[in-house]
KETI-993093 format. One line per 10 residues: number of its first residue (from 1); for each residue x, y, z of C-alpha. Coordinates in nm, 3 decimals. Each point is the difference from the previous one (the first is absolute). Layout:
NUM> X,Y,Z | ...
% end
This chain:
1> 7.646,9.931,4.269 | -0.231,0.142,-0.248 | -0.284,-0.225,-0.140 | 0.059,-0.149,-0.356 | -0.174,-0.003,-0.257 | -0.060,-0.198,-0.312 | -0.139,0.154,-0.325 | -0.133,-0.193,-0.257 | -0.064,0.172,-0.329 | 0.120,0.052,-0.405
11> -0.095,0.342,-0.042 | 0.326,0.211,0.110 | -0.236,0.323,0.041 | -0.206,-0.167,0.269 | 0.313,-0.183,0.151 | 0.166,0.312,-0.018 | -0.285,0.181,0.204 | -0.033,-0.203,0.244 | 0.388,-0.061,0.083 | -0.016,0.369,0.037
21> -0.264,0.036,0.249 | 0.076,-0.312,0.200 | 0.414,0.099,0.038 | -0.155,0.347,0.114 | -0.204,-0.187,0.247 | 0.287,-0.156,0.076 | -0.052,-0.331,-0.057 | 0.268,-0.270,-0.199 | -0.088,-0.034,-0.350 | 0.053,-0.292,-0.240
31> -0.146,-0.022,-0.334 | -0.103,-0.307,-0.241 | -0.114,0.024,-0.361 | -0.138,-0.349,-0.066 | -0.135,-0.269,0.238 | 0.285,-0.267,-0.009 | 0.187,0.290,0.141 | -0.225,0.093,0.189 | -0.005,-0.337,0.214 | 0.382,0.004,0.024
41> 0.003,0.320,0.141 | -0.325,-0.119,0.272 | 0.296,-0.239,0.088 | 0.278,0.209,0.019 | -0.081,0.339,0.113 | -0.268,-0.130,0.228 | -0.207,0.300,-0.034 | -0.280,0.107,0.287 | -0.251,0.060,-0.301 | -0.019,-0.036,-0.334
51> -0.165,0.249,-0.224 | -0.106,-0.264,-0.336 | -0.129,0.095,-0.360 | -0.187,-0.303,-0.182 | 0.073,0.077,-0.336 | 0.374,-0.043,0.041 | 0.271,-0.252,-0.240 | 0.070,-0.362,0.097 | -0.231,-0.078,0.246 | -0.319,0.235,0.058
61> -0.082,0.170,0.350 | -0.291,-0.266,0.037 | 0.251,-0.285,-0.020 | 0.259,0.152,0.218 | -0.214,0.065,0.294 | -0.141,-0.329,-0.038 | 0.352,-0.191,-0.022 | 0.121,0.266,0.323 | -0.275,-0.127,0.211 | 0.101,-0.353,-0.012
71> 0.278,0.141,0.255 | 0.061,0.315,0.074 | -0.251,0.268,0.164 | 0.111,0.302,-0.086 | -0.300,0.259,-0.032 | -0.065,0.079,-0.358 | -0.180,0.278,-0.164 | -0.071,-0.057,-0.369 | 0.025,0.366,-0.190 | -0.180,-0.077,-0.421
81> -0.181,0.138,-0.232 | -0.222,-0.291,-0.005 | -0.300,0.139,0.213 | -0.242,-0.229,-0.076 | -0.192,-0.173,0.341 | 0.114,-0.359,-0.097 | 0.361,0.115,-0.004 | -0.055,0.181,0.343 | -0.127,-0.311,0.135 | 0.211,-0.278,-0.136
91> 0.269,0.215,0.155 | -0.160,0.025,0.310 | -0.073,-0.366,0.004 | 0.369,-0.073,-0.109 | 0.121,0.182,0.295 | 0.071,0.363,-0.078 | -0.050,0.160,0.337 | -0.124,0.349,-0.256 | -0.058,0.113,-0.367 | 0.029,0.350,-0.177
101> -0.092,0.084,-0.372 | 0.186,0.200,-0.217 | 0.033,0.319,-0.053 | 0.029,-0.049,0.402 | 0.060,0.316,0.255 | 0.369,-0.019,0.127 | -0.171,0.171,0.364 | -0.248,-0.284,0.008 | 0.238,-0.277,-0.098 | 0.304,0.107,0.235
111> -0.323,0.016,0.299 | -0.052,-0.383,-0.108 | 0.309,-0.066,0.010 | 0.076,0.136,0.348 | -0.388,-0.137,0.106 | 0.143,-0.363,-0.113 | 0.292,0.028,0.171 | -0.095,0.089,0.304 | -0.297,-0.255,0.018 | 0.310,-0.217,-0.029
121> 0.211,0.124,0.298 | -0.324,0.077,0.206 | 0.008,-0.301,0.306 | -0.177,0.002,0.300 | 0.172,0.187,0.286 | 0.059,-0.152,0.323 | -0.029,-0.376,0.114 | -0.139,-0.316,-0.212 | -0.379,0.095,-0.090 | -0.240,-0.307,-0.104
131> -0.322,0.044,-0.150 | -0.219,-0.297,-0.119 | -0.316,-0.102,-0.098 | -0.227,-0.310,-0.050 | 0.087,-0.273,-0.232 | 0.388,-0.016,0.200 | 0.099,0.312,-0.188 | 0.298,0.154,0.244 | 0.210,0.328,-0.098 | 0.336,0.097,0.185
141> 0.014,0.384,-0.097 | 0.327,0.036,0.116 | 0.151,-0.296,-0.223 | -0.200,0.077,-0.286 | -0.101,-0.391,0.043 | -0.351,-0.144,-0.103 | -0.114,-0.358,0.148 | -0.280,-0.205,-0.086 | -0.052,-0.251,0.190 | 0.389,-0.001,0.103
151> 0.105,-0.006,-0.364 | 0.168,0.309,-0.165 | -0.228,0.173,-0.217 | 0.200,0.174,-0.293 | -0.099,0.378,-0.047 | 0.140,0.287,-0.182 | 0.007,0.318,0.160 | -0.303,0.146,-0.106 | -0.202,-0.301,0.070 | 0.162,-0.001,0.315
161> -0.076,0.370,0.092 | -0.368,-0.047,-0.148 | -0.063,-0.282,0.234 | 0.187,0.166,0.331 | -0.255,0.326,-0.060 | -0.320,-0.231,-0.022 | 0.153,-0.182,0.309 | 0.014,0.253,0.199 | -0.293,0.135,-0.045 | -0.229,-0.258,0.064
171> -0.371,-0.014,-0.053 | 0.022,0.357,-0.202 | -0.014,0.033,-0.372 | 0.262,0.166,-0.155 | -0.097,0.186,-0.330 | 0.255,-0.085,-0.307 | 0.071,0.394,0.025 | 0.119,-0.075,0.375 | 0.173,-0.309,-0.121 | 0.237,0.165,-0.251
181> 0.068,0.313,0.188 | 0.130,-0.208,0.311 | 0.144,-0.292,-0.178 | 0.129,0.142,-0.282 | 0.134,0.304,0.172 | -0.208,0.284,-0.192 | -0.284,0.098,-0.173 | -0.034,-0.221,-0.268 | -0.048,0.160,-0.345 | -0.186,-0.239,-0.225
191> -0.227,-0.269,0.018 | -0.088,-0.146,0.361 | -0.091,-0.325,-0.193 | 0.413,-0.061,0.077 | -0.128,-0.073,0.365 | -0.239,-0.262,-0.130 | 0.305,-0.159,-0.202 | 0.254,-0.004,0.268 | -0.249,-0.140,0.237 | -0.129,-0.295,-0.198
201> 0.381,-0.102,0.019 | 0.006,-0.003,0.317 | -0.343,-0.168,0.018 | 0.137,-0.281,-0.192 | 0.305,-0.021,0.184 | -0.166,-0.066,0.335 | -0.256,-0.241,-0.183 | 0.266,-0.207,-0.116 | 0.148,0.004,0.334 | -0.260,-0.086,0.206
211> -0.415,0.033,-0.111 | -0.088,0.110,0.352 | 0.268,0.311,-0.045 | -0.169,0.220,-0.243 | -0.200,0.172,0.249 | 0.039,0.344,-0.240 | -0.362,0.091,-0.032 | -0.113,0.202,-0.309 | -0.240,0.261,0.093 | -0.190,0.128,-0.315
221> 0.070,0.321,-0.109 | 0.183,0.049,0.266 | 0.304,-0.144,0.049 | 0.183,-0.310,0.237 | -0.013,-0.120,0.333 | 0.113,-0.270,0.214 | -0.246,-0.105,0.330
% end
């Protein structure tokens, strides 16, 4: 079955252009003018991505990724003409797995697209592989599973894939340029502060799970590593 997914916009010219694009890639296409609809359709259509403007009707982009993370998971790139850094990283921070500013490349946006996606569908091949580190941090690769100290740990997928490439590579700092080509899927084009945003959520996530389990070390000017 074809992947779906949901677009999130008011301006028929850019809904229009990508509808094109994404049928021709062929992917399934549904299309939402305003927030309230847009958090209907998250519901019904269950798309595999969402593509989300903030300055839409209703409800604003902000405020519908914010309400769709209480729940649902779905990756979400937010697409505005709001380019400012605080709106990249309160996006971030909200969970938007990416971000593109208007007037955007359709080439670069459908490779995000595709990049997002299959960050999603990539698992680990083969049997059950754990990784862990100190402070009872424990990763099943295979399950997608965190565990601190034998309590679920709650990660989207980015986090997730951030943490899996600084697992496996232990002891060795990965550069944030290293970081969003293999976690995001490509080369990155735009600021490599994201890294430092998506990994101060998962900093915090860990901290609050356990103070022992951040063992993410920032290496100055560098980038991360755990060991």
């Amino acid at each position: 079955m074809p992947q779906r997914i949901l677009v999130v916009d008011d301006e028929p010219a850019v809904t229009d252009l990508l509808a094109y694009n994404l049928r021709k890639a062929h992917f399934e296409i549904s299309i939402a003018s305003d927030g309230r609809a847009a958090l209907r359709l998250a519901g019904e259509f269950n798309p595999d991505l969402i593509l989300l403007d903030l300055m839409i009707p209703e409800v604003d982009g902000l405020d519908v990724c914010r309400e769709l993370r209480k729940s649902n998971n779905v990756p979400i790139i937010m697409i505005t003409a709001r380019g400012e850094e605080t709106d990249r990283v309160v996006g971030l921070e909200l969970g938007a797995d990416d971000y593109v500013t208007k007037p955007f490349s359709v080439r670069e946006l459908m490779a995000r697209v595709k990049a997002v996606l299959r960050r999603v569908e990539n698992k680990a091949s083969g049997s059950s592989t754990i990784l862990s580190a100190e402070g009872g941090l424990r990763m099943d690769v295979e399950r997608r599973e965190v565990i601190v100290n034998d309590a679920p740990l709650e990660l989207t997928r980015l986090e997730f894939d951030l943490l899996h490439r600084l697992l496996i590579n232990p002891g060795r700092v990965l550069t944030r340029e290293r970081l969003l080509e293999q976690a995001w899927g490509y080369d990155f084009v735009g600021d490599t502060r994201a890294v430092d945003s998506a990994v101060k959520r998962l900093r915090a996530k860990l901290r609050a799970a356990s103070p022992q389990a951040d063992c993410i070390e920032s290496v100055r000017g560098l980038g991360y590593r755990i060991g």
